[in-house]
C-alpha positions as CSV (number, residue, x, y, z in Angstrom):
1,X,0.0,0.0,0.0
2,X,1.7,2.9,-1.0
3,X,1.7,6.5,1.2
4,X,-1.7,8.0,-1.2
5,X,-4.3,4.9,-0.6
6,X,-3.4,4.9,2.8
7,X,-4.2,8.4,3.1
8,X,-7.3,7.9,1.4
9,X,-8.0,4.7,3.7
10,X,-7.5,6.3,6.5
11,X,-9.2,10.0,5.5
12,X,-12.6,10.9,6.8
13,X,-15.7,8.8,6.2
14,X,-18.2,11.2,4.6
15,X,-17.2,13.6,2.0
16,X,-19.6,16.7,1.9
17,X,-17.7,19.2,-0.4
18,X,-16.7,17.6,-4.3
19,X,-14.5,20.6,-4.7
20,X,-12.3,19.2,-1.8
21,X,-10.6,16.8,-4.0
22,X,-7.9,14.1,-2.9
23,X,-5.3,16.2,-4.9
24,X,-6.4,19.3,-2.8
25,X,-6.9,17.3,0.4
26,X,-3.1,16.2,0.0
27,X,-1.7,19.6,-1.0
28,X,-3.6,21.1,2.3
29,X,-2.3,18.1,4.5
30,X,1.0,18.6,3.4
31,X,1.1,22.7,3.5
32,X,0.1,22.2,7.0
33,X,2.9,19.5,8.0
34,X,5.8,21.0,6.7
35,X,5.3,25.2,7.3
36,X,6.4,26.7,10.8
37,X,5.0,30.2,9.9
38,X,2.7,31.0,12.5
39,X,-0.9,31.9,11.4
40,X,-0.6,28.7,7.9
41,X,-3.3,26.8,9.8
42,X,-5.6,29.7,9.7
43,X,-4.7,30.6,6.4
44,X,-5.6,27.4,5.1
45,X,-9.1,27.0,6.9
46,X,-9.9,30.4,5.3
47,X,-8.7,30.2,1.9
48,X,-10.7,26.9,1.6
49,X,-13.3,27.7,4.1
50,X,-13.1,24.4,5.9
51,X,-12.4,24.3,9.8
52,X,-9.2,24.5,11.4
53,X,-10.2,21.0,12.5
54,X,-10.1,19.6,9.8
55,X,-6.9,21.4,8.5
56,X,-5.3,19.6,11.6
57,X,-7.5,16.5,11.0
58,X,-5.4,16.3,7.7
59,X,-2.2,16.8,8.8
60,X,-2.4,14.4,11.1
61,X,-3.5,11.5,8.7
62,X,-0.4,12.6,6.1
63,X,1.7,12.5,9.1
64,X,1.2,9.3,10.5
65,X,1.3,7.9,6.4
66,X,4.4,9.8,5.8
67,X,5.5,7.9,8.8
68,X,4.7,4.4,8.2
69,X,6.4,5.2,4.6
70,X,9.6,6.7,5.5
71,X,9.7,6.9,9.7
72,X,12.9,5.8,11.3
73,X,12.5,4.6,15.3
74,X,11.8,7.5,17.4
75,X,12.5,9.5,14.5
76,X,9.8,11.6,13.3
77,X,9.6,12.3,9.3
78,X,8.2,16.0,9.7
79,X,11.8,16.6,11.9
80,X,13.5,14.8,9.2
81,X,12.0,17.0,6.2
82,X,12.9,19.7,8.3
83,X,16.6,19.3,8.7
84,X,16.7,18.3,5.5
85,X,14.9,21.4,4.5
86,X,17.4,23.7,6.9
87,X,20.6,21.7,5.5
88,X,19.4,22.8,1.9
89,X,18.8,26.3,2.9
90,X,22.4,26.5,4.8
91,X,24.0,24.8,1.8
92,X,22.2,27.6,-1.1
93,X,23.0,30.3,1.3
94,X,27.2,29.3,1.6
95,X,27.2,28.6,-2.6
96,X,25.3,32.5,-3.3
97,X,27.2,34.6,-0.7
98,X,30.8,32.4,-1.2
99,X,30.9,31.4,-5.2
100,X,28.5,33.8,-6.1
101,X,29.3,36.8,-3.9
102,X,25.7,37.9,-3.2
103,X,25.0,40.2,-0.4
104,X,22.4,38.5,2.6
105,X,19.4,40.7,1.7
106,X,19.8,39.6,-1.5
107,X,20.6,35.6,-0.7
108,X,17.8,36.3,1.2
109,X,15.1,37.0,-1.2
110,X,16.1,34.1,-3.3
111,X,15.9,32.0,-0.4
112,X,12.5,33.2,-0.3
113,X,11.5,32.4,-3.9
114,X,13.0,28.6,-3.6
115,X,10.4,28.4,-0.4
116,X,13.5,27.6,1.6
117,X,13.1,27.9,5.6
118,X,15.4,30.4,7.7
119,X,15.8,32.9,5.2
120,X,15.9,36.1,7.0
121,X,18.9,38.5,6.9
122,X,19.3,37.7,10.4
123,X,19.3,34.2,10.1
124,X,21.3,34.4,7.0
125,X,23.8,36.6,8.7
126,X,24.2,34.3,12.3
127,X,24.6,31.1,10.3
128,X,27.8,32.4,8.2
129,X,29.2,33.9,11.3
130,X,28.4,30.8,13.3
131,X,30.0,28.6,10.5
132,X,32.8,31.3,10.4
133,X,33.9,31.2,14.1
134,X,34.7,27.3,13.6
135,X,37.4,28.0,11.1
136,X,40.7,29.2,11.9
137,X,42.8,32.3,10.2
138,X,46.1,30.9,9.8
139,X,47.1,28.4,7.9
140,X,48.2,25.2,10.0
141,X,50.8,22.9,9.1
142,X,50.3,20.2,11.2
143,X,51.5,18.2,14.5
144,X,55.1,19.5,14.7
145,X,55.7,19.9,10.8
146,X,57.2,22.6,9.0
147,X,56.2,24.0,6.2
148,X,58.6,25.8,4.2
149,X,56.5,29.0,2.0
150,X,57.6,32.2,0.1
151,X,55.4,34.9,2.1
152,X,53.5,37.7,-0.4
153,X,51.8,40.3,1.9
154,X,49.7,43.8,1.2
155,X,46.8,45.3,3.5
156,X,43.4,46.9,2.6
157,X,40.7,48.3,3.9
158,X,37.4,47.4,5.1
159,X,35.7,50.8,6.3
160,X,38.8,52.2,7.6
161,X,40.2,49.3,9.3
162,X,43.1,47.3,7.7
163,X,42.8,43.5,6.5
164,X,46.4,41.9,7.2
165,X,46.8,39.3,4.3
166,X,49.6,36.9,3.9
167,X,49.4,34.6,0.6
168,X,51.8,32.5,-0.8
169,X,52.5,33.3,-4.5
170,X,53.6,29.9,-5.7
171,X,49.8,27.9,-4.8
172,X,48.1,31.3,-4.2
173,X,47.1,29.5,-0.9
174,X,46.3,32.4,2.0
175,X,48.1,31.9,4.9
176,X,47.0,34.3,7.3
177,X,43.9,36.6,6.9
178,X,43.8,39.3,9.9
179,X,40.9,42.2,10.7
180,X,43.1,44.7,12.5
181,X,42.5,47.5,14.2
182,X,45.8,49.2,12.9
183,X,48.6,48.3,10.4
184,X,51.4,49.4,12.7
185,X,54.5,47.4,13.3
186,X,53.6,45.8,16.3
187,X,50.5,44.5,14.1
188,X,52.5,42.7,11.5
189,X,55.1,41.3,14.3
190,X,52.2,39.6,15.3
191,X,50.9,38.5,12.3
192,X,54.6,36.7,11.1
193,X,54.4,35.4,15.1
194,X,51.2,33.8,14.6
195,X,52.4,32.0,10.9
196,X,55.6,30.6,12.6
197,X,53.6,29.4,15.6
198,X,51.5,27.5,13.1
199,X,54.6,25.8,11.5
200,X,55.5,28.4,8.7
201,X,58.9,28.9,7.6
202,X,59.2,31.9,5.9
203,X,62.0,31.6,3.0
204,X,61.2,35.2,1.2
205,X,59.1,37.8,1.9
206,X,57.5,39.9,-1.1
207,X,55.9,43.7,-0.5
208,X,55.9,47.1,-1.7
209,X,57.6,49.7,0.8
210,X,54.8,50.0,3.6
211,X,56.8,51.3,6.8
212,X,55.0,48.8,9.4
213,X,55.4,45.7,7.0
214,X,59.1,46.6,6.5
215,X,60.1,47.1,10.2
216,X,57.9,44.3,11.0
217,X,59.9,41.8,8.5
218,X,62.9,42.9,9.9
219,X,62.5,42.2,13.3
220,X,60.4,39.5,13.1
221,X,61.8,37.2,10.1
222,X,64.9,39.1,10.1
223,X,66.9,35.7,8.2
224,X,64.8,36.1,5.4
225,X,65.5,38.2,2.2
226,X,62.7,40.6,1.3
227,X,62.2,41.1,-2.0
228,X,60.5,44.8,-3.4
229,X,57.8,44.4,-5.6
230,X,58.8,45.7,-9.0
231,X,55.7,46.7,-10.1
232,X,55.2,48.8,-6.8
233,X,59.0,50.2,-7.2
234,X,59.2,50.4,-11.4
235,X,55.7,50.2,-13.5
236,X,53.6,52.0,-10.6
237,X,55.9,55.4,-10.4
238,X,57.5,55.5,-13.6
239,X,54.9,53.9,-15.6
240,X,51.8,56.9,-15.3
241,X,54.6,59.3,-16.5
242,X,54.4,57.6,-19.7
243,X,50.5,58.1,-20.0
244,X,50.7,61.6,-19.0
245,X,53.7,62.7,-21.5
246,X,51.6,61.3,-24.5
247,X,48.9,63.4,-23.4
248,X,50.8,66.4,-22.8
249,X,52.1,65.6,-26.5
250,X,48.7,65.6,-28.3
251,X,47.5,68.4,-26.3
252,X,50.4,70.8,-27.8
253,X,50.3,69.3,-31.0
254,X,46.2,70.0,-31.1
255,X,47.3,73.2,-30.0
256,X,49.3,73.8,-32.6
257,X,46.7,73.2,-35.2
258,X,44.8,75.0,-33.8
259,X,46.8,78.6,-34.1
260,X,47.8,77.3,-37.7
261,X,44.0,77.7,-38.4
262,X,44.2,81.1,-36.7
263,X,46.9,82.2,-38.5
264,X,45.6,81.3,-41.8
265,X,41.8,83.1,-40.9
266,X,44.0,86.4,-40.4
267,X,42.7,89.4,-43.0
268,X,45.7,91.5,-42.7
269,X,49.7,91.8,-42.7
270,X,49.9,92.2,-39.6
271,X,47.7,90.4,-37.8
272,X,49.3,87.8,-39.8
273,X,52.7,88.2,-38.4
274,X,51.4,87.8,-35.0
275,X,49.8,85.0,-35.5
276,X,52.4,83.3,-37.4
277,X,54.5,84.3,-34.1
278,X,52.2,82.6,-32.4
279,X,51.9,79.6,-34.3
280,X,55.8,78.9,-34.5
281,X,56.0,79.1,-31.0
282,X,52.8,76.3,-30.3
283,X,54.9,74.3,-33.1
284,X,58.2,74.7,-31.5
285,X,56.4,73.5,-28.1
286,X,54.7,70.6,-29.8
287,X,58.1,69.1,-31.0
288,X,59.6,69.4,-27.3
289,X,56.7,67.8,-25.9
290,X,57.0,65.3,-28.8
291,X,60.6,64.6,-28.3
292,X,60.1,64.8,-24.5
293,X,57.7,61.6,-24.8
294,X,59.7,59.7,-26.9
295,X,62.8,59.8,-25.0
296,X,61.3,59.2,-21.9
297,X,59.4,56.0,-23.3
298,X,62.7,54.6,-24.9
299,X,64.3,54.6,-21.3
300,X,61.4,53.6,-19.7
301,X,61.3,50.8,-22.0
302,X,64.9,49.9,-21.0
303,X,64.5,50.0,-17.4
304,X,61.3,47.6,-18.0
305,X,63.1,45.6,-20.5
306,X,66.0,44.9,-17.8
307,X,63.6,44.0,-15.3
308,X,63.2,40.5,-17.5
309,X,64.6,37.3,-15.9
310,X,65.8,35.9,-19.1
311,X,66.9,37.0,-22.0
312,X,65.8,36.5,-25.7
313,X,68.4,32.7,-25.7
314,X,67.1,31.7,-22.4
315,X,70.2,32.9,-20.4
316,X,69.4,34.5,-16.8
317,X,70.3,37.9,-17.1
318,X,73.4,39.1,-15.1
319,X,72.4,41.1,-11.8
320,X,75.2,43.2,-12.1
321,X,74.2,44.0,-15.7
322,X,70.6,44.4,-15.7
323,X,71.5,47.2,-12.2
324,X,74.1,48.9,-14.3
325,X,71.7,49.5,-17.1
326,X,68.9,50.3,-15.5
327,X,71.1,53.5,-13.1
328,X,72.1,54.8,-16.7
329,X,68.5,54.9,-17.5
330,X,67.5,56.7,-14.6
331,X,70.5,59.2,-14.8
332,X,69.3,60.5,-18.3
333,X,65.6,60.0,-16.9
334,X,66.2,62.8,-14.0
335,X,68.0,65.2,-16.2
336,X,64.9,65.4,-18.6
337,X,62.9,68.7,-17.4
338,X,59.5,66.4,-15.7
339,X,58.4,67.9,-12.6
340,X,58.2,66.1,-9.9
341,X,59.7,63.0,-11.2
342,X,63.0,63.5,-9.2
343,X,61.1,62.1,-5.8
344,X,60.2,58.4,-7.6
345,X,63.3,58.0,-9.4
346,X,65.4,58.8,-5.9
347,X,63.3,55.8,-4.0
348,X,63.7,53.3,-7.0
349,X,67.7,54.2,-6.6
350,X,67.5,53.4,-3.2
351,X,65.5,50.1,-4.1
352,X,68.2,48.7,-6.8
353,X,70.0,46.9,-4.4
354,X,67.8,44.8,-3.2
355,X,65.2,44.9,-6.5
356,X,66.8,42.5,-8.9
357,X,67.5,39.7,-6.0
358,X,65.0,37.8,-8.0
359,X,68.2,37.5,-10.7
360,X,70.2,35.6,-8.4
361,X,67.3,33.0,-7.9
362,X,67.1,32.8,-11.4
363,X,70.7,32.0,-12.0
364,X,71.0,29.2,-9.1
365,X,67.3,27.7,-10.6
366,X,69.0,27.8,-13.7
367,X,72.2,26.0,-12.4
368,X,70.5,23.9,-10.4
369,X,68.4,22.1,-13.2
370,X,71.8,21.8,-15.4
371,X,73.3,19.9,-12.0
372,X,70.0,17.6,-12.6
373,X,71.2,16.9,-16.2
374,X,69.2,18.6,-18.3
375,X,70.8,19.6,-21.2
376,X,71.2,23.7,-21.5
377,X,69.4,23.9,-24.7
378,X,66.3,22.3,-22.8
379,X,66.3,24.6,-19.9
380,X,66.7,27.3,-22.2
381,X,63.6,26.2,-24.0
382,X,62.0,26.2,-20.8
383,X,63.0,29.3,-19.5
384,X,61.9,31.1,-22.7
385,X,58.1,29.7,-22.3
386,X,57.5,30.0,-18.7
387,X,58.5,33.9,-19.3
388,X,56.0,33.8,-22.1
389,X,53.8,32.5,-20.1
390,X,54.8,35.5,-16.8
391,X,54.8,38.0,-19.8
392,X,50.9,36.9,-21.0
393,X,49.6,37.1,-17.5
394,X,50.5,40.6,-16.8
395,X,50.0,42.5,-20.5
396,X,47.0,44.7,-20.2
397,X,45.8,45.1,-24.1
398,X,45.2,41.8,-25.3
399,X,46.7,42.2,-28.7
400,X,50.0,41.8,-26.4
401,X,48.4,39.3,-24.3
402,X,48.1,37.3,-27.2
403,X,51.2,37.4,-28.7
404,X,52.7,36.3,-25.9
405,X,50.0,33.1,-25.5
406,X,50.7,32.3,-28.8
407,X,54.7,32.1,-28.2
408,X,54.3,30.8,-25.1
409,X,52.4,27.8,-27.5
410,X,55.0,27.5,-29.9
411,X,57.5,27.2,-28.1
412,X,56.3,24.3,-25.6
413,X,55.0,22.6,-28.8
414,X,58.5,22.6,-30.3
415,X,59.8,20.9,-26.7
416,X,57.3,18.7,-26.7
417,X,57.9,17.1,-30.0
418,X,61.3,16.6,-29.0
419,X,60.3,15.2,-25.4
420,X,57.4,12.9,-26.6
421,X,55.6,10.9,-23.9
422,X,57.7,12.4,-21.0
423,X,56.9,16.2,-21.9
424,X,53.8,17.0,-19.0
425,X,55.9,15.9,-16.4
426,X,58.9,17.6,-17.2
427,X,57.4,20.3,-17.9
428,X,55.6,20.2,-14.6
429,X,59.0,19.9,-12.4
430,X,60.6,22.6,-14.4
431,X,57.9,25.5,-14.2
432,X,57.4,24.3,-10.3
433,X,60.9,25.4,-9.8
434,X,61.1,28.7,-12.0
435,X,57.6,29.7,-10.1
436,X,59.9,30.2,-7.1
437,X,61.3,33.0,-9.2
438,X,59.1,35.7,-7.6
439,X,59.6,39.1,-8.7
440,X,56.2,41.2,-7.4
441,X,53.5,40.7,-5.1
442,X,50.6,40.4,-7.8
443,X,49.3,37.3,-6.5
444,X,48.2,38.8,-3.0
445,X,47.2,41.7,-5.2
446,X,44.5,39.5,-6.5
447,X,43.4,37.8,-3.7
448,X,42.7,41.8,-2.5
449,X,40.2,41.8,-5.1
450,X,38.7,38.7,-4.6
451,X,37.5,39.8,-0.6
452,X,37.5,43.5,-1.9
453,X,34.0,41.9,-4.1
454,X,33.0,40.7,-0.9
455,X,33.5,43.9,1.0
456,X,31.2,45.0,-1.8
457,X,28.0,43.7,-0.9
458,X,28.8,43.9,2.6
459,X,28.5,48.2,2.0
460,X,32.5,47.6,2.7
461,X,31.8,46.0,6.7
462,X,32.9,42.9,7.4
463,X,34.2,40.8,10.5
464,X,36.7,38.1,11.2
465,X,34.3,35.2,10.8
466,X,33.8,35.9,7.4
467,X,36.9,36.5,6.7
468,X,37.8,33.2,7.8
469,X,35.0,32.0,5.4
470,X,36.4,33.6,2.2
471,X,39.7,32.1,3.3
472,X,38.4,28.5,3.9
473,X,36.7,29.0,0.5
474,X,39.3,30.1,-1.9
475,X,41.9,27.9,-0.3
476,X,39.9,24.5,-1.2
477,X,37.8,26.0,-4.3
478,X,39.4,24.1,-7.1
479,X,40.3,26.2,-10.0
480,X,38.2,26.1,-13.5
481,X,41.1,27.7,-15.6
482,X,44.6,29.1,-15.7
483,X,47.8,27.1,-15.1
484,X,46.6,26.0,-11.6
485,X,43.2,24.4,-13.4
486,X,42.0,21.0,-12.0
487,X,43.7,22.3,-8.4
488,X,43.1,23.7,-5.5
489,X,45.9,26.2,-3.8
490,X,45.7,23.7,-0.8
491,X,46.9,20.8,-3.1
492,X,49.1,22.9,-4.6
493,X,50.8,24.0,-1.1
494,X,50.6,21.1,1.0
495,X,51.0,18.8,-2.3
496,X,48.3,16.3,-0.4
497,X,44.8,15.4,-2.8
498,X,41.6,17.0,-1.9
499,X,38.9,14.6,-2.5
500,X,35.9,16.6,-1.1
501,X,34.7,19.5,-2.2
502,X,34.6,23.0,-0.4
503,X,30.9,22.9,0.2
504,X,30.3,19.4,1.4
505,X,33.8,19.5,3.8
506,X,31.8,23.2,4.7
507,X,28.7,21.1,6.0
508,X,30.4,18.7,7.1
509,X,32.5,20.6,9.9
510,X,29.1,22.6,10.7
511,X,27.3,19.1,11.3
512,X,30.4,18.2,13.6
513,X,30.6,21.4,15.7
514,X,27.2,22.0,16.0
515,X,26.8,20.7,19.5
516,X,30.1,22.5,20.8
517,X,29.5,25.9,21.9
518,X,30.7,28.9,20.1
519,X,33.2,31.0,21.8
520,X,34.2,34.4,20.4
């Protein structure tokens, strides 16, 4: 007997109204069983006008059917629809507000349309938070094991108060993610303490030239290198001259057209000879500013071009070289008449000596996988593609950004027909070691935007808990694209398999601790 003839078995004996249906009957029983919004009951008796009774009557009958069906000892099946119902709404609620970055008003209302329980914004809110609090904010290595990591680290801002973030720039894994309440010195002492505590083991540190993450490194991690981020040092002072030169150029040449015009509208001699005065001189400053632009790009260009790690063969660049060359550039740079450009070119010459430190990694990688015996050639090959590959991610127009994928292409196709069947994993161990060739802190860079999105439909508020959320999340998402596709940055830095996914280990850990009480 399956759960509708026993229902209709068991349903009352005399049937007054036609309209009432067995179809409607059911769909009343089983409004009544599963809502818990007070006044559903009443709702029912009057949109049908029948008796609360009867409504009861009906849920009753369901109930005890639904029971026989699929009741477990002691075990309700109304509790059981119910948790199932509040699992489905927890699990909709982590997938909008983590993968799809909703805000809670707005997870909310869907919530609402899929007829999901515990869908208010206060609900929504306390069960991310709740979820949040049983996740930690540092990475953790485990029982007494070290864990040796390259440390990228920047700050931002979440309504005035700083976001401490330490990533690693080889799995993109965050290691620490920190709501302060300042960015001081003492701040980021802490925030190295806590990652050695954990079992870190900081080898390099990459950062632009904040005072407090500076000091901090210093006396904190003071055996490791840091390492300037060029784009911070180079590209991001030098680089908006370039921009603003070119416009200065077109200005004065469209000025220049422009009393050319004049002068040729003029009626008489002499207004003609004032305007032609005037005209030489706009032409005169139009070929300064011209010239002005183009010199300035051509050393710009060669202080960028130096910045390379290999050259056009494959060969590392020499350190010693690449510094030389780029201090002539700056030499002619400063004595080009730029305001203001003195300032940024007299920090980057007190960066050179620790900028190009990334060269000397390069050189020992580069040694080091010779040692190994591969032949020169090969690692040349290499070395050529993976700075295709570095060169592709970071060009902006993507006419560039193509050329570079499409070299990048050509050249691993031209190793692999001479590797064959061994090509993947060669090419695997090779590019692992030239990604410790870190020359900028881009990666942390990005994992700014990715909790800066979040800070955006969070009207730029946000608290630890959730923090720890996004961090839990991106650390075991796997990725859909990209060099790192197929992986998570957990696998990637602990080199252990993730079998779960996000989500389900997610639900899992809330099922776990949901009996131990939260402490803030």
């Amino acid at each position: 007997m399956n759960i509708f003839q026993e229902f209709t078995q068991n349903r009352a004996k005399f049937q007054r109204r036609k309209d009432l249906t067995l179809e409607v009957r059911l769909w009343i029983a089983f409004v009544a069983l599963m809502s818990n919004k007070w006044g559903t009951i009443t709702q029912l008796a009057a949109k049908f006008v029948i008796s609360r009774t009867f409504v009861y009557m009906l849920q009753a009958q369901l109930s005890e059917a639904a029971e026989s069906c699929f009741g477990l000892h002691g075990v309700h099946s109304k509790t059981q629809l119910m948790e199932a119902q509040k699992t489905k709404s927890l699990e909709c609620a982590l997938m909008l507000r983590l993968e799809g970055k909703c805000s809670i008003p707005s997870i909310s209302d869907i919530l609402k349309r899929m007829g999901l329980p515990n869908n208010s914004v206060g609900t929504i809110s306390q069960e991310l938070n709740k979820i949040g609090c049983y996740l930690p904010n540092t990475f953790y290595a485990g029982n007494g094991e070290i864990l040796y990591v390259y440390l990228a680290v920047d700050e931002l801002f979440s309504h005035s108060r700083p976001i401490l973030i330490s990533v690693d720039p080889i799995s993109s894994a965050i290691l620490r993610i920190e709501l302060s309440e300042s960015r001081k010195t003492e701040d980021w002492i802490n925030h190295f303490d806590k990652l050695r505590e954990e079992g870190a083991q900081v080898i390099l540190v990459v950062s632009d030239e904040g005072q407090g993450i500076c000091s901090a490194k210093d006396m904190a991690i003071p055996d490791a290198p840091r390492q300037p981020d060029t784009f911070h040092a180079i590209s991001h002072r030098l680089g908006k001259w370039v921009n603003s030169l070119e416009k200065s150029a077109y200005a004065a040449i469209d000025e220049e057209y422009k009393r050319e015009a004049v002068f040729w509208s003029a009626k008489t001699e002499d207004v003609m000879q004032k305007r032609l005065e005037s005209y030489l001189q706009a032409k005169s400053e139009a070929e300064q500013a011209i010239i002005l632009y183009q010199d300035y790009k051509f050393l710009y260009h060669c202080i960028i071009d130096n910045l390379q790690v290999f050259d056009g063969q494959g060969n590392p660049y020499n350190r010693i070289d690449a510094e030389e060359n780029i201090r002539v550039a700056l030499d002619y740079m400063i004595s080009l008449p730029i305001k203001k450009i003195k300032k940024d070119i007299n920090t980057i010459y007190n960066l050179l000596d620790d900028l190009l430190g990334y060269l000397d990694t390069a050189d020992q990688i580069f040694k080091n996988l010779r040692f190994k015996g591969m032949p020169e050639y090969m690692v040349k090959a290499f070395a050529l593609a993976w700075q295709y590959q570095k060169n592709a991610a970071k060009a902006k127009q993507p006419k560039r950004r193509k050329y570079f994928a499409d070299k990048e292409k050509e050249q691993l196709q031209t190793i692999g027909q001479i590797l064959g069947d061994d090509f993947e994993s060669i090419k695997t161990k090779v590019f692992n070691e030239l990604d410790k060739i870190i020359q900028s802190s881009a990666i942390v860079e990005n994992i700014n935007s990715i909790v800066r999105s979040f800070l955006n439909t969070s009207r730029n508020r946000i608290n630890q808990e959730i923090l720890n959320l996004i961090m839990f999340y991106h650390n075991h998402r796997r990725y859909k694209a990209g060099k790192r596709k197929g992986k998570t940055p957990m696998e990637l830095l602990t080199g252990k398999k993730q079998d779960k996914d996000w989500l389900e280990m997610l639900l899992e850990l809330t099922k776990k601790n949901s009996s131990i009480p939260l402490v803030a």
